[in-house]
C-alpha positions in Angstrom: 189.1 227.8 147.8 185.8 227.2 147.0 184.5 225.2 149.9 186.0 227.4 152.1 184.1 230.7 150.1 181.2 228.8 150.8 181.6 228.1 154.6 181.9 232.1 154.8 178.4 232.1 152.6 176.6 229.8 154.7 177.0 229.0 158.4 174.7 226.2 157.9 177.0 224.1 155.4 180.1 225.1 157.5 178.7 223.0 160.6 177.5 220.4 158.1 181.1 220.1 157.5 182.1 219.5 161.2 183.5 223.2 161.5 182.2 224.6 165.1 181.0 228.2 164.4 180.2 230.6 167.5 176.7 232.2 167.7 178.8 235.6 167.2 180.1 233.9 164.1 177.0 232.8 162.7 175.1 236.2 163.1 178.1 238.5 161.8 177.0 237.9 157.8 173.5 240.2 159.4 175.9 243.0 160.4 175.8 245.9 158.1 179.6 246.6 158.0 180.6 242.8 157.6 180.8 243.0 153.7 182.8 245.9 153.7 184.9 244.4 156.5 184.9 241.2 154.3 185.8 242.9 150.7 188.8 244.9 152.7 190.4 241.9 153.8 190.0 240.2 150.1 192.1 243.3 149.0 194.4 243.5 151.8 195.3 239.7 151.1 195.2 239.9 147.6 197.2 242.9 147.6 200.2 240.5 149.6 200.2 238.1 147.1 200.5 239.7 144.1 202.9 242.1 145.7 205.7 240.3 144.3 204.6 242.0 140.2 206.1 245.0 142.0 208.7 243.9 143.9 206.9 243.6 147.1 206.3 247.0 147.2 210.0 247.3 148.7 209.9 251.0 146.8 209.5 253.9 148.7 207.4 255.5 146.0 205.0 252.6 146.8 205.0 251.8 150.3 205.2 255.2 151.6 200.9 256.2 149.8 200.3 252.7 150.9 201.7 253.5 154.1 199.5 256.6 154.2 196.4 255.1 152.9 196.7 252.5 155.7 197.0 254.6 158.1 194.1 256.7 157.8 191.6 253.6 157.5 193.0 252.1 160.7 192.6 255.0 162.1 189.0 255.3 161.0 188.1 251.6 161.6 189.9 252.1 165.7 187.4 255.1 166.0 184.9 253.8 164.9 184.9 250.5 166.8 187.5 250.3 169.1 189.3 247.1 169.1 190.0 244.6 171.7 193.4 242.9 171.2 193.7 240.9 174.2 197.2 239.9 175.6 199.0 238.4 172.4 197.6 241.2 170.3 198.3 243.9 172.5 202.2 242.6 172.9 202.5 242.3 169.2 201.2 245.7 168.6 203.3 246.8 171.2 206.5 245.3 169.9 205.7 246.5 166.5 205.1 250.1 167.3 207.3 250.5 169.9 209.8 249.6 167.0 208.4 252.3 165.1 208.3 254.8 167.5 211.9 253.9 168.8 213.3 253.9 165.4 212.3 257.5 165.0 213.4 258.4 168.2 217.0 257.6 166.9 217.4 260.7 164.6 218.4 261.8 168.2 221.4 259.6 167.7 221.7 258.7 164.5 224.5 259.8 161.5 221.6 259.6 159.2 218.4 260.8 160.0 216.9 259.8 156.5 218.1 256.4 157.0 216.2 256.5 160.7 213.1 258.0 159.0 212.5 255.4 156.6 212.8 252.5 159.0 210.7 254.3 161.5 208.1 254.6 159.0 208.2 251.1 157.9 207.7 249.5 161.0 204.9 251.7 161.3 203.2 251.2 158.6 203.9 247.2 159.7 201.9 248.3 162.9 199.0 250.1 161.0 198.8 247.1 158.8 198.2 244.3 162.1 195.9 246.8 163.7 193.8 247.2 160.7 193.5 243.7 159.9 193.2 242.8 163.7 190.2 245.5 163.8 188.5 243.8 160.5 189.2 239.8 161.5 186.9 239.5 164.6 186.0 236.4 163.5 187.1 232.8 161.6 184.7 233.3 158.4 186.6 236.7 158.2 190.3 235.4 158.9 189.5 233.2 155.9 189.0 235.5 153.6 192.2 237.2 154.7 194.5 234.3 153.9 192.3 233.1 151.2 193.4 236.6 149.4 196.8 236.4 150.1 196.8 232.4 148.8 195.1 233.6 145.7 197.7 236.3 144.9 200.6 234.1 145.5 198.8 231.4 143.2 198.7 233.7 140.5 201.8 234.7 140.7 203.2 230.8 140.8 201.3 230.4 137.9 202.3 233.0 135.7 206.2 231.5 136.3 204.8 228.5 135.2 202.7 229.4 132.1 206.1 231.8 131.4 208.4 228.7 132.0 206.1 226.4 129.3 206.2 229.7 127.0 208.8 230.5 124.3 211.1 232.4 126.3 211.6 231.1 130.2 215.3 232.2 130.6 214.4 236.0 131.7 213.2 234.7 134.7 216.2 233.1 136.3 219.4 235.6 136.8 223.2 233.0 137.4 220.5 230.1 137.4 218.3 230.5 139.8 214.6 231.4 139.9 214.5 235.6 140.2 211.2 236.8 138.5 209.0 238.1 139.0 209.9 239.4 142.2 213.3 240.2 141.5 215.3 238.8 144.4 215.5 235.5 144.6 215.5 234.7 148.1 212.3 236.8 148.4 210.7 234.9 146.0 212.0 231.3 147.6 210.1 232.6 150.9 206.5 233.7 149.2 206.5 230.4 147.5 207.3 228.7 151.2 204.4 230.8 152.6 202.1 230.3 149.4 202.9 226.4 150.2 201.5 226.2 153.8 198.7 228.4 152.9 197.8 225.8 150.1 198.7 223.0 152.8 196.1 224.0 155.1 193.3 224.1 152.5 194.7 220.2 151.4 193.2 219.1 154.5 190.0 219.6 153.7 187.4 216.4 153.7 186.7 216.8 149.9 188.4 215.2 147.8 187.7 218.0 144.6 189.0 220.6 147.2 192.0 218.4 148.9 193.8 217.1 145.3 193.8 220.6 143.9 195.0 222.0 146.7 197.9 219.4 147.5 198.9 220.4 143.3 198.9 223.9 144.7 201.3 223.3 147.3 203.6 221.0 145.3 203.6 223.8 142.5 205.1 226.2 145.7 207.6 223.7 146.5 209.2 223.0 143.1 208.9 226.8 142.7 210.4 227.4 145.9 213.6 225.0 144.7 214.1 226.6 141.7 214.9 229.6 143.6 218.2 227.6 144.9 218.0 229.7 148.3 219.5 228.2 151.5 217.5 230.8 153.2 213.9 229.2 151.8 215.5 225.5 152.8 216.0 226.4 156.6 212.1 228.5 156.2 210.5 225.2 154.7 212.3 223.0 157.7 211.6 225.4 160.7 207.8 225.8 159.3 207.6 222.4 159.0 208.8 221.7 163.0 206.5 224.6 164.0 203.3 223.0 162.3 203.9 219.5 163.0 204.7 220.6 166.6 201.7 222.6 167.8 199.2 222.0 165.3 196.4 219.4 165.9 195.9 216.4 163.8 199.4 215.5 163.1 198.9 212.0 161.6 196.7 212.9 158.2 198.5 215.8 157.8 202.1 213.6 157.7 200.9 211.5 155.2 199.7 214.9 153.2 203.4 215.7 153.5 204.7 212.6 153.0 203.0 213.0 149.4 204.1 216.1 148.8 207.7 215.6 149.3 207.9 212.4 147.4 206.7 214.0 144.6 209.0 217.0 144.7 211.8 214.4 145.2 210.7 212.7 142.1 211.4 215.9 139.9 214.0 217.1 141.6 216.9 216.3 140.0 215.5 218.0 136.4 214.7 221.3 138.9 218.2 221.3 139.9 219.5 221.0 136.5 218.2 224.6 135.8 220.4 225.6 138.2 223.6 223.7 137.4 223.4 224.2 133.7 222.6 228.1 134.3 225.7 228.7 136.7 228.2 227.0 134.4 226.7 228.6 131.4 225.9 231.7 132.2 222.4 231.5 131.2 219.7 229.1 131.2 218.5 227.3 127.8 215.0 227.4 126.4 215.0 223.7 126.9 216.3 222.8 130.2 213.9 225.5 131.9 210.9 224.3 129.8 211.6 221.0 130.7 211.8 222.2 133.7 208.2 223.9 134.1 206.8 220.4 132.0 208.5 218.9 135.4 206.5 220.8 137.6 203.5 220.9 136.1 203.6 216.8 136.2 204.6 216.9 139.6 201.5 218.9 140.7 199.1 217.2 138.4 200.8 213.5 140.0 200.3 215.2 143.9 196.7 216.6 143.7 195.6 213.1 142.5 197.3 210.7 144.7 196.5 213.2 147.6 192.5 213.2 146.4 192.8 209.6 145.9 194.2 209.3 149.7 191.9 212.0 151.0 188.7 209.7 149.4 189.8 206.8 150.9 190.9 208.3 154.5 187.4 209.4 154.5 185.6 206.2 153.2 187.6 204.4 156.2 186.5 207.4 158.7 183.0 206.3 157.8 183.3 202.7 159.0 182.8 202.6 162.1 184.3 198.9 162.8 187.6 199.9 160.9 188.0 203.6 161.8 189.8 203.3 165.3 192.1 200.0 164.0 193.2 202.0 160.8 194.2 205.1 162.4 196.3 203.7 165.0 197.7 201.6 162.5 198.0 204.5 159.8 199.8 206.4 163.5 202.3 203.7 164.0 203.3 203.4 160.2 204.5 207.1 160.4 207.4 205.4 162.6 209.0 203.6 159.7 210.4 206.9 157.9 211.3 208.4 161.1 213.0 205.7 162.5 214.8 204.7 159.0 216.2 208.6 159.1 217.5 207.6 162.8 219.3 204.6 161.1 220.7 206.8 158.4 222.1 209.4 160.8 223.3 206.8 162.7 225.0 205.0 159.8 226.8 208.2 158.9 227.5 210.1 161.9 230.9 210.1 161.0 230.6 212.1 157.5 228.1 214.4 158.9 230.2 215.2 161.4 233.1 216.1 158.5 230.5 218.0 156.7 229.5 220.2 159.7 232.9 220.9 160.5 233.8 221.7 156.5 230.6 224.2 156.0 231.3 225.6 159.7 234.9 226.1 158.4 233.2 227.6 155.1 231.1 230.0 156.8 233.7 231.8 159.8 236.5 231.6 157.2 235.4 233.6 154.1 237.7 233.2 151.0 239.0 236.0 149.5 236.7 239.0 147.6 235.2 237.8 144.6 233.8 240.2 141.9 230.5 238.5 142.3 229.5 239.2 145.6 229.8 236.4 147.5 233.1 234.7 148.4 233.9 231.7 146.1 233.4 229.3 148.8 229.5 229.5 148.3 230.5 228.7 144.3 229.8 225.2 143.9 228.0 224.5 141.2 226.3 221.6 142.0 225.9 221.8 145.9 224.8 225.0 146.6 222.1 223.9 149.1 224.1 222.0 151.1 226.7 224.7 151.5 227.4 227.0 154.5 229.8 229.4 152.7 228.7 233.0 151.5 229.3 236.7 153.0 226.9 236.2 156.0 229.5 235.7 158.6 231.1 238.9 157.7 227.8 240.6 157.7 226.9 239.5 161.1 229.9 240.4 162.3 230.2 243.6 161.5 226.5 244.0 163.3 227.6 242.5 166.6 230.6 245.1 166.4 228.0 247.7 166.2 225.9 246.3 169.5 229.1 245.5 171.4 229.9 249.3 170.7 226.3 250.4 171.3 224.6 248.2 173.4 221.5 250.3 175.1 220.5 252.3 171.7 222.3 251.2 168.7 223.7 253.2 165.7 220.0 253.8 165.0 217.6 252.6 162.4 219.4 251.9 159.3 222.5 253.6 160.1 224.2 249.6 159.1 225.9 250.6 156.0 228.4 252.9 157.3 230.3 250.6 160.0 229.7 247.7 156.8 231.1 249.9 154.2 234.1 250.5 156.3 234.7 246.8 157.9 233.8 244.8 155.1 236.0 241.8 153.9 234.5 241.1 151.0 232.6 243.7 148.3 229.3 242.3 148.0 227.3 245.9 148.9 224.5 245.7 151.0 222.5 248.0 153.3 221.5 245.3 156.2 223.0 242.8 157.8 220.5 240.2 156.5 219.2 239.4 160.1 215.9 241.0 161.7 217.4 240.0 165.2 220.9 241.2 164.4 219.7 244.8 162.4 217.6 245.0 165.6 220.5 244.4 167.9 223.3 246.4 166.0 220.8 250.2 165.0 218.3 250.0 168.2 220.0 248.1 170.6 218.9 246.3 173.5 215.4 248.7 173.5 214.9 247.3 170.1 215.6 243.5 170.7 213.3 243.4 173.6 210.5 245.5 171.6 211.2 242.7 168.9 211.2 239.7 171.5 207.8 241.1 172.5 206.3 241.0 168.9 207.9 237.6 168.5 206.6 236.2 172.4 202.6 237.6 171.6 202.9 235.4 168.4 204.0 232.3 170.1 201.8 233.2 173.1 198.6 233.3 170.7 199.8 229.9 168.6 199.4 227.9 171.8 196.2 229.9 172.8 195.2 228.8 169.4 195.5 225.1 169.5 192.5 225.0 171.8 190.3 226.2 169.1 192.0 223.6 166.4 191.7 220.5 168.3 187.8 221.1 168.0 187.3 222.8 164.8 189.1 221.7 161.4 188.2 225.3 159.7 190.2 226.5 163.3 192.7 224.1 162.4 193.0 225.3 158.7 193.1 228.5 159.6 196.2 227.6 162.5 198.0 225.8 159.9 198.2 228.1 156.8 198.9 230.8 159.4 201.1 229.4 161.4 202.7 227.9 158.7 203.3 230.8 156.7 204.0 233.2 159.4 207.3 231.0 161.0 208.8 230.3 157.4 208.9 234.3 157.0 210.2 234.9 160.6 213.2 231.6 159.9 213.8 233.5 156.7 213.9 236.9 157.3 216.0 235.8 160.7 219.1 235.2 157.7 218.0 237.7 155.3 215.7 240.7 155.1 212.1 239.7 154.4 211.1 241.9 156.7 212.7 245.2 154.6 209.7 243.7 152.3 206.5 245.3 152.6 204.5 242.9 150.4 205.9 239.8 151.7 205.9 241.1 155.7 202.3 241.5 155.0 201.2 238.5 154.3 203.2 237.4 157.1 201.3 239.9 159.6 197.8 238.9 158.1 198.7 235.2 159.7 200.3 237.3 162.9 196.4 238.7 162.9 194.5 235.1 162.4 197.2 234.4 165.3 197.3 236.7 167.9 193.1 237.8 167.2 190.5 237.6 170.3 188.6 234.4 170.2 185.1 235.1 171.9 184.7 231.3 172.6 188.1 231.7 174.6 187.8 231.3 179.0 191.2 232.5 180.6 189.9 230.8 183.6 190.4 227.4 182.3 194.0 227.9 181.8 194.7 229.0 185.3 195.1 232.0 187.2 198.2 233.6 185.5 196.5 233.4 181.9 193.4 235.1 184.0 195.6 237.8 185.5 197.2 238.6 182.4 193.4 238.5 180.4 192.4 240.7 183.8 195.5 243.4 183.1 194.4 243.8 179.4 191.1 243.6 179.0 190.1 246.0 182.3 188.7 249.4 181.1 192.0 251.7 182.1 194.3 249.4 180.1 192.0 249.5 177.7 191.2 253.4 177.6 195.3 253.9 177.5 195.5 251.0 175.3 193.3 252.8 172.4 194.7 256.1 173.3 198.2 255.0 172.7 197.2 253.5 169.2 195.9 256.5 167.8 198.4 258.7 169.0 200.8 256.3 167.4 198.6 256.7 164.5 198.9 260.2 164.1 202.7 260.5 164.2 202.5 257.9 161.4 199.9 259.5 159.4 202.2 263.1 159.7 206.0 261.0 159.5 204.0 259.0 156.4 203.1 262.4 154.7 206.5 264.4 155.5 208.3 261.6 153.7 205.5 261.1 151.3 205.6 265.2 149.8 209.4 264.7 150.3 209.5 261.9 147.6 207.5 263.8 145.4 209.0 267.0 144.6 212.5 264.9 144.4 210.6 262.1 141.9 209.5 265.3 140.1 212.9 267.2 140.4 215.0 264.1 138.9 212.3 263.7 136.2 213.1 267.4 135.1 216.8 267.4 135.2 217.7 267.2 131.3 214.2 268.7 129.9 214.3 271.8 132.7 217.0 272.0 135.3 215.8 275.1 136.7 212.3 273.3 137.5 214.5 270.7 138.8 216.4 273.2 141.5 213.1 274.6 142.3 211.6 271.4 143.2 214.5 270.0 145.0 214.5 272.9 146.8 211.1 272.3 147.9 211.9 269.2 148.8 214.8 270.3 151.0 212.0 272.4 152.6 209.9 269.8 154.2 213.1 267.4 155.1 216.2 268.7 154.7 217.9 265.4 155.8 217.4 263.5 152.7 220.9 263.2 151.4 219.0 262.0 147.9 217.7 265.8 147.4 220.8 267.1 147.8 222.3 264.7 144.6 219.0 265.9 142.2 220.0 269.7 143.5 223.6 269.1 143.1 223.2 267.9 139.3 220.6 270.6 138.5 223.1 273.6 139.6 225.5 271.6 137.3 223.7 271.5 134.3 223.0 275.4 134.9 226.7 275.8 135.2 227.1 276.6 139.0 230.1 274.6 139.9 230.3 276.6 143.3 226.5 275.9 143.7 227.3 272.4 143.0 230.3 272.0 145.4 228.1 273.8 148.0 224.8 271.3 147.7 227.6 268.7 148.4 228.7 270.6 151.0 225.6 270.5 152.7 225.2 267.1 152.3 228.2 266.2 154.1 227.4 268.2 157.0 224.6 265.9 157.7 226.4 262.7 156.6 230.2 262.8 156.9 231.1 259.2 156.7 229.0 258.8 153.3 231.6 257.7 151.1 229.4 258.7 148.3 228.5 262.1 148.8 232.7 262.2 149.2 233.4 260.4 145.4 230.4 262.9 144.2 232.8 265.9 145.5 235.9 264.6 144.1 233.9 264.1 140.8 233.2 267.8 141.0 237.0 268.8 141.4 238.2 266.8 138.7 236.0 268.6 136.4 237.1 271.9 137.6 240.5 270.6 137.0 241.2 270.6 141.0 243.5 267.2 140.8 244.5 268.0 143.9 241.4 268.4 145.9 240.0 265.7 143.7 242.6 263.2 145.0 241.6 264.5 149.1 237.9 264.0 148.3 238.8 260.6 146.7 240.8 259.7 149.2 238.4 260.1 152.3 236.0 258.3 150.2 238.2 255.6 149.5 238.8 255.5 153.5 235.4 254.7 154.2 234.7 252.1 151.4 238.2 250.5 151.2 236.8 247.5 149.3 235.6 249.5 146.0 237.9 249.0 143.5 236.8 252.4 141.5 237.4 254.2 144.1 240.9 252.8 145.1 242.0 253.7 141.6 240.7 256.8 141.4 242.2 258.0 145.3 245.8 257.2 143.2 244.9 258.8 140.0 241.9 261.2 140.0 242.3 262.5 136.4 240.9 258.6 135.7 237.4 260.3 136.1 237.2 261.7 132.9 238.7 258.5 131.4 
């Protein structure tokens, strides 16, 4: 990182490194707001990366004052100089609001209004987020510090797993195996390691070879990482990234070979990294020895990468010099990429038969689950050994049970996270979950077809400013860079989070929207006019003073409902955070507070629960009954406001009601074992 620190310090050495730098550019470092637009970004990166010590801020009781916070500096930076987003930023803020605003619109419609809230707010804060970092990135010295924070958070946190896998106790950090600390979900952790790798990827491309080898060890240290984690979800990220960048981005050839390195050396060490796995999902737990061997595997294979890839880098460049060899050696260097494609033609030639068998065997594994398994996910996804390479698991099911929700809702859906209830009662299997672990499909199933074409506009302005962008990278490596660690980040979190739900995670969908902002940003050195007239129509339509009067209108109205839907929720969590802190030490502080909280949202079926307990500690079984009541009325098909009732009952010695509230409980979560024994004998409670 430190070349690239000093490109933002010095215009001067940035164009005595080949990097083209507009005159805008060059004279920003005079502006008086640039190093407080400059140490904003460090933090807002920063911030991403090391998201993952607090579980990527996935907490209400973090996002929400983030949220907030957000918010109001958008707000202020938009008033104070009014941003320009041109036509792939404005349909990216577009799709992202619009998903915000349209996910609070479906209280209208939706069982729980709570649930509808907190998505609303999310995607809100997601908007707040682009259009602040959009508003502070004007310019490529400042998009680099913004993913040169986030790549410096996510180092940190790669290297704490590894100094914690070389220390005397590695095991906490894997859960059945696999990697889980210190994020805390696997799969999460698989996809910051992805995005940390391409953000590390881009900086390996550098000319110097003390900047290239480092950075090449950074990336490999994401990789093995990244495999340790054992998600399928991370393998299909790493692979689509990898067709994106190699696709669109400039300057293919150097940046194969850079690959080429990288996954040889993974390949080297991979069979100890998978060992972790196999020994931890037959044993229960993984060993002191086999994970520190692990980490000492690791740590080789990133000390092995950044010195062949400096090595390579010194001599690509010693070649580049001469000018008699430089055109020979390239094309040659060009053509020799064609041996390891064309030898994986051969091998998928060779056994087209087998692959063929395993398609059809996983495709059979994934549409036909095997029966409920205590675990979670259905035994066909148990191999030890092979769990990469299999399609089993609960996904099917999960998807399923989503496109029943569109098909029965097409126009508006069961609105925002109102999931779980048609889950709870369809499931086949009793892994419990509260999305269908698909942004598309979530979109599809709670906001309907409104919400998939808000979403297929956020998901067009990106690709719409990556091929915008490629005009910029053929001319200028730090434009390159920039496209590659941004690019490559960005479509590893959109594969992932298109089978799971990365985007339910604050800290990792940041980072993911600070390379949507180096993506979709203005470019002053940009000409619509030399792309033809439709790119000049469209450029005409946003950039014209009406569309962009409305434009900045819109935004901070959007703002303000955010900034007041942020609060509401905001003093709602505290006065329930503070009510369920008081219950054993003060119960009637508790019922005031809950109470309180009931006053500023009296959908928030979590209230209810703290109020409930506190009128039972106080001895009000009525009042108890009643809070439960209440609930109910706003939620009728929670099954666990229904088990909570028949809880109640039992204690009053009500078998009889107990068993009815038990019952309709059971009815709506016919999977849950507890609840199937207690709906045939209730008096089990108090066992």
């Amino acid at each position: 990182m430190s070349v690239w620190y000093e490109m933002l310090l010095s215009p001067a050495r940035a164009i005595a490194q080949g990097t083209t730098m507009s005159p805008a550019t060059a004279s920003a470092s005079h502006q008086p707001g640039t190093r407080i637009a400059l140490l904003a970004l460090a933090a807002l990166g920063l911030g991403a990366g090391l998201s993952p010590f607090f579980f990527a801020f996935y907490d209400t009781s973090l996002w929400v004052p983030i949220g907030l916070g957000v918010t109001v500096t958008c707000a202020i930076a938009v008033m104070a100089r009014p941003l320009r987003p041109g036509g792939p930023g404005a349909l990216a803020l577009v799709g992202v609001f619009g998903l915000g605003l349209w996910s609070l619109g479906s209280t209208a419609w939706a069982e729980s209004v709570q649930s509808a809230v907190v998505g609303g707010d999310r995607w809100l804060l997601y908007g707040a987020l682009l259009t602040l970092m959009l508003a502070l990135a004007r310019s490529e010295r400042r998009a680099v510090v913004l993913l040169a924070g986030a790549a410096l958070g996510v180092s940190a946190v790669a290297l704490s797993v590894l100094a914690r896998l070389l220390g005397s106790d590695p095991s906490t950090l894997f859960l059945g195996g696999r990697l889980n600390a210190p994020l805390g979900y696997f799969n999460g952790e698989g996809c910051l390691f992805v995005m940390g790798f391409w953000l590390w990827v881009a900086v390996a491309q550098s000319r110097r070879v003390l900047l290239a080898g480092p950075a090449a060890g950074m990336a490999t240290l994401m990789a093995c990482l990244a495999l340790l984690t054992q998600s399928r979800g991370t393998v299909l990220a790493m692979l689509g990234s990898l067709v994106a960048v190699l696709v669109l981005v400039p300057g293919r050839v150097r940046r194969a070979y850079l690959l080429l390195v990288l996954a040889g050396a993974v390949a080297l060490v991979a069979p100890r990294l998978l060992e972790v796995y196999e020994h931890g999902a037959s044993a229960g737990s993984v060993s002191v020895g086999i994970a520190q061997a692990a980490g000492r595997t690791a740590l080789l294979a990133t000390l092995g990468a950044g010195a062949a890839w400096g090595l390579f880098t010194g001599l690509w460049e010693r070649q580049r010099t001469a000018s008699t060899l430089a055109a020979p050696l390239r094309t040659a260097a060009a053509w020799l990429l064609a041996i390891p494609v064309l030898a994986t033609l051969a091998l998928g030639v060779g056994f087209a038969t087998r692959l063929e068998s395993d398609v059809r065997t996983q495709w059979r594994a994934f549409t036909h689950l095997a029966p409920p398994a205590a675990g979670g996910e259905s035994s066909a996804a148990s191999g030890v050994s092979s769990r990469l390479l299999s399609a089993g698991g609960n996904r099917y099911d999960q998807w399923r049970i989503a496109w029943r929700d569109w098909r029965e809702h097409p126009l508006i859906g069961v609105g925002a996270g109102n999931y779980p209830q048609s889950y709870y009662e369809l499931r086949a299997t009793t892994e419990d979950i509260k999305q269908p672990h698909s942004i598309e499909l979530q979109t599809l199933s709670e906001l309907g077809v409104v919400g998939a074409l808000l979403l297929a506009g956020f998901i067009v302005g990106i690709a719409w400013g990556a091929l915008r962008m490629r005009l910029a990278a053929a001319r200028s490596p730090l434009a390159r860079a920039l496209m590659v660690g941004s690019l490559g980040a960005l479509s590893a979190w959109l594969v992932q989070t298109s089978v799971d739900w990365m985007h339910l995670l604050p800290g990792l969908s940041a980072i993911a929207l600070a390379a949507v902002a180096v993506v979709v940003r203005p470019r002053s050195e940009h000409r619509p006019s030399r792309t033809g007239a439709l790119s000049l129509r469209f450029h005409r339509v946003f950039e014209s003073r009406p569309a962009f009067a409305l434009g900045a209108s819109a935004v901070v109205a959007t703002l303000v409902v955010a900034g007041a839907s942020l609060s509401r929720q905001g003093a709602d969590e505290l006065y329930r955070a503070r009510a369920a802190g008081e219950l054993t030490s003060d119960p009637a502080a508790a019922l005031a507070d809950a109470n309180r909280s009931l006053e500023i949202n009296s959908d928030d079926l979590q209230t209810y629960y703290v109020k409930a307990a506190a009128l039972a500690r106080l001895g009000s079984a009525r009042g108890t009954e009643a809070a439960l009541r209440q609930a109910l009325a706003r939620e009728p098909r929670n099954f666990v406001t229904w088990s909570l009732l028949g809880d109640v009952a039992v204690r009053e010695g009500r078998l009889a009601l107990a068993r009815r509230d038990y019952l309709a409980a059971h009815r709506l979560n016919p999977r849950n074992v507890v609840l199937r024994g207690l709906a045939r004998d209730p008096a089990g409670a108090l066992r």
